[in-house]
TIPABA-366316 format. One record per residue (C-alpha): residue number from 1; residue in three letters; x, y, z. Coordinates in nm, 4 decimals, padded with zeros to 6 digits, m for minus. Layout:
<resi = NUM; resn = ALA; u = X; v = Y; w = Z>
...
This chain:
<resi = 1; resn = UNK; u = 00.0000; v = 00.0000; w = 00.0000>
<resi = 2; resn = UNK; u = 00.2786; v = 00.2347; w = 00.0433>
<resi = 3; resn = UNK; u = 00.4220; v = 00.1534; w = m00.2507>
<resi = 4; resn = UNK; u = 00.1441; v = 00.2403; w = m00.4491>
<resi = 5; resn = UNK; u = 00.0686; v = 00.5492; w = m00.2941>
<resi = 6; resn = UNK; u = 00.4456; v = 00.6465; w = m00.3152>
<resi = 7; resn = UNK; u = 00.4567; v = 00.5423; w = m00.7004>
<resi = 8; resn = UNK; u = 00.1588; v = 00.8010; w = m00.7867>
<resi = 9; resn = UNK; u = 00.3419; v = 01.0822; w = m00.5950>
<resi = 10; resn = UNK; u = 00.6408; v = 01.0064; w = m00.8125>
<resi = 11; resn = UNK; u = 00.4046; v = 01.0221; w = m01.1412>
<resi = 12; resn = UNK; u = 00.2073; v = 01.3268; w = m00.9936>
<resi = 13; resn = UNK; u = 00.6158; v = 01.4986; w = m00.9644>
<resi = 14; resn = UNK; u = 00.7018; v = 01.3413; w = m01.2972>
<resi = 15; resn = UNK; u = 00.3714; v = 01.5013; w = m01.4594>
<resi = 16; resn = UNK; u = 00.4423; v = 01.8607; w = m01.2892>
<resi = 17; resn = UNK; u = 00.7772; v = 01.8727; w = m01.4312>
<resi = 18; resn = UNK; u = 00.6882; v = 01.7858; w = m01.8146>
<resi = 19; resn = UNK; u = 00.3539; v = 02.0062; w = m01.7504>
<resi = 20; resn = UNK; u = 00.5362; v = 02.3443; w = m01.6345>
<resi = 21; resn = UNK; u = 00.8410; v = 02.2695; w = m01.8992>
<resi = 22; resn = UNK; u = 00.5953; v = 02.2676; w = m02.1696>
<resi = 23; resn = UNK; u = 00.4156; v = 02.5330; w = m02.0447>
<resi = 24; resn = UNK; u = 00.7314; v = 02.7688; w = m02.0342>
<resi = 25; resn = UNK; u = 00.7863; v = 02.7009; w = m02.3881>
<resi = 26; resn = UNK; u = 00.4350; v = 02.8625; w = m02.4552>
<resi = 27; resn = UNK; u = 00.4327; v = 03.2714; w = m02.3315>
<resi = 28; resn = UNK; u = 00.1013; v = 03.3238; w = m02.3420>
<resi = 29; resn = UNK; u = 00.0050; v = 03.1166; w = m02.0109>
<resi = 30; resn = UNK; u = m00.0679; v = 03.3477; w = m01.6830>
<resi = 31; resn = UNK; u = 00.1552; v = 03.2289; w = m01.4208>
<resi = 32; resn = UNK; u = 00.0086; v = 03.4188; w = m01.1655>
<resi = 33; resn = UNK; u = m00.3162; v = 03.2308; w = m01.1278>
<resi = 34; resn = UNK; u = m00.3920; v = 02.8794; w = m00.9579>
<resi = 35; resn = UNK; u = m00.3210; v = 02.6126; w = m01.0713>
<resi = 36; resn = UNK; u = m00.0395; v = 02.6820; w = m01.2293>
<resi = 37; resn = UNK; u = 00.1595; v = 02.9065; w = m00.9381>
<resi = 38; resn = UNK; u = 00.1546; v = 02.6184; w = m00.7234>
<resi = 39; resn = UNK; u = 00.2441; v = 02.3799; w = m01.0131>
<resi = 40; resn = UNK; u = 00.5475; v = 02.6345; w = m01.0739>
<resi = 41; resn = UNK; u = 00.6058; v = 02.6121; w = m00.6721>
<resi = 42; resn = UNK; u = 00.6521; v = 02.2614; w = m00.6880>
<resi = 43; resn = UNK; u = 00.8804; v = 02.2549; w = m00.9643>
<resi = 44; resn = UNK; u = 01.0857; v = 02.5018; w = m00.8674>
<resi = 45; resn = UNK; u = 01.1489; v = 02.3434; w = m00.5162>
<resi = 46; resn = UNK; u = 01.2221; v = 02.0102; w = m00.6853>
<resi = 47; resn = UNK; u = 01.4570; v = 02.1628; w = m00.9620>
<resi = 48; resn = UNK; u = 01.6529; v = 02.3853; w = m00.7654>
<resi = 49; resn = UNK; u = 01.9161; v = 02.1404; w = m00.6578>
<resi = 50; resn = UNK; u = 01.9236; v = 02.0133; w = m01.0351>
<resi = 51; resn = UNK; u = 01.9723; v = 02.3676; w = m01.1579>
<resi = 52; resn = UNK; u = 02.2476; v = 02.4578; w = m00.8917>
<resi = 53; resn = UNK; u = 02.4277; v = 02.1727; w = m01.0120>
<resi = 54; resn = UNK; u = 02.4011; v = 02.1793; w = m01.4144>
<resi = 55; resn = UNK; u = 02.4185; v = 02.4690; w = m01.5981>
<resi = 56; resn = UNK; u = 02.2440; v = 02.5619; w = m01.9473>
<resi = 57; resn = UNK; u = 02.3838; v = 02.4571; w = m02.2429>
<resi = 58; resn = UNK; u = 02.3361; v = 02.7735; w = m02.4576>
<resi = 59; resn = UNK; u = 01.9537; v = 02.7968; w = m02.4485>
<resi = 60; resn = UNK; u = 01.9081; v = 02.4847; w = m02.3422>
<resi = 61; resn = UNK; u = 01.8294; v = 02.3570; w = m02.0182>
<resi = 62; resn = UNK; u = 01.8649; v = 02.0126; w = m01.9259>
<resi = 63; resn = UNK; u = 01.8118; v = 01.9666; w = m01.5858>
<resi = 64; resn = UNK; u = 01.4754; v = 01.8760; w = m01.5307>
<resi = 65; resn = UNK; u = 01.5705; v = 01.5631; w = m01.8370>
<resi = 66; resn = UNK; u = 01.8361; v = 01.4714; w = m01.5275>
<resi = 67; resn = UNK; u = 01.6304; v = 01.5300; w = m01.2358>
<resi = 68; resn = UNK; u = 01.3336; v = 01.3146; w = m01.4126>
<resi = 69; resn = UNK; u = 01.5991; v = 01.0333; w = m01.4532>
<resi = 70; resn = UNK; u = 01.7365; v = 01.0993; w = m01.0861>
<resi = 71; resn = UNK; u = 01.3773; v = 01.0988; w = m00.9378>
<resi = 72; resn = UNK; u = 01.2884; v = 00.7470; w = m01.1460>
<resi = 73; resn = UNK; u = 01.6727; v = 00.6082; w = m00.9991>
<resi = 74; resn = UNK; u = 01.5181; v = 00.6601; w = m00.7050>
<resi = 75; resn = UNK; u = 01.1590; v = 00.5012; w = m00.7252>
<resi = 76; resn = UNK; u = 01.3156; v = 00.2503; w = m00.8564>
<resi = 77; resn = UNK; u = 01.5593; v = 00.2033; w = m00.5783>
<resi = 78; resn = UNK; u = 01.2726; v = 00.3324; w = m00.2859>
<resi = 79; resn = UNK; u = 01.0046; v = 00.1171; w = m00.4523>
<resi = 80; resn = UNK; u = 01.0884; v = m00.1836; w = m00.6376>
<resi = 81; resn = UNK; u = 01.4501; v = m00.2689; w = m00.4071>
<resi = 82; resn = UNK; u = 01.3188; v = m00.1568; w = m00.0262>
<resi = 83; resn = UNK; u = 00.9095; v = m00.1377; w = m00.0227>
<resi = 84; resn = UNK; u = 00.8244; v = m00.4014; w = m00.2364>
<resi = 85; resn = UNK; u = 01.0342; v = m00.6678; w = m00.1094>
<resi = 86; resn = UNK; u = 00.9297; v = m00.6049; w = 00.2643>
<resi = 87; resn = UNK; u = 00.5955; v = m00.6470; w = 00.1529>
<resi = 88; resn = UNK; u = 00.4752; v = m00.3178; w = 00.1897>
């Protein structure tokens, strides 16, 4: 049971990452207003270690591509290697 619940927060974090990246590549969206300010919240408490660490390449930012393979290293690890095998 904790498994499960901790596998949907780690899609719920995995879906507000791709969600406010895609988002930033469109200007016309008010980030000001709910949903989306929390959403940006969120991400931006998640991503700040990422972004500390790895600088853009010109334009490009590629952190949240490593922090979404960090964050599935460790559901995998947290899930699937700990939880799962003590049965919970």
């Amino acid at each position: 049971m904790i498994s499960y619940i901790l596998s949907i927060l780690f899609k719920i974090i995995y879906l507000i990452i791709i969600v406010v990246v895609l988002l930033s590549w469109i200007p016309i969206f008010n980030t000001k207003k709910e949903p989306l300010l929390t959403m940006i919240k969120i991400y931006n408490t998640i991503m700040a270690p990422f972004k500390a660490i790895i600088p853009p390449i010109g334009m490009i930012d590629i952190s949240p591509i490593v922090a979404i393979i960090f964050i599935q290293i460790a559901e995998y690890l947290l899930i699937y290697r700990i939880l799962v095998p003590l049965g919970l």
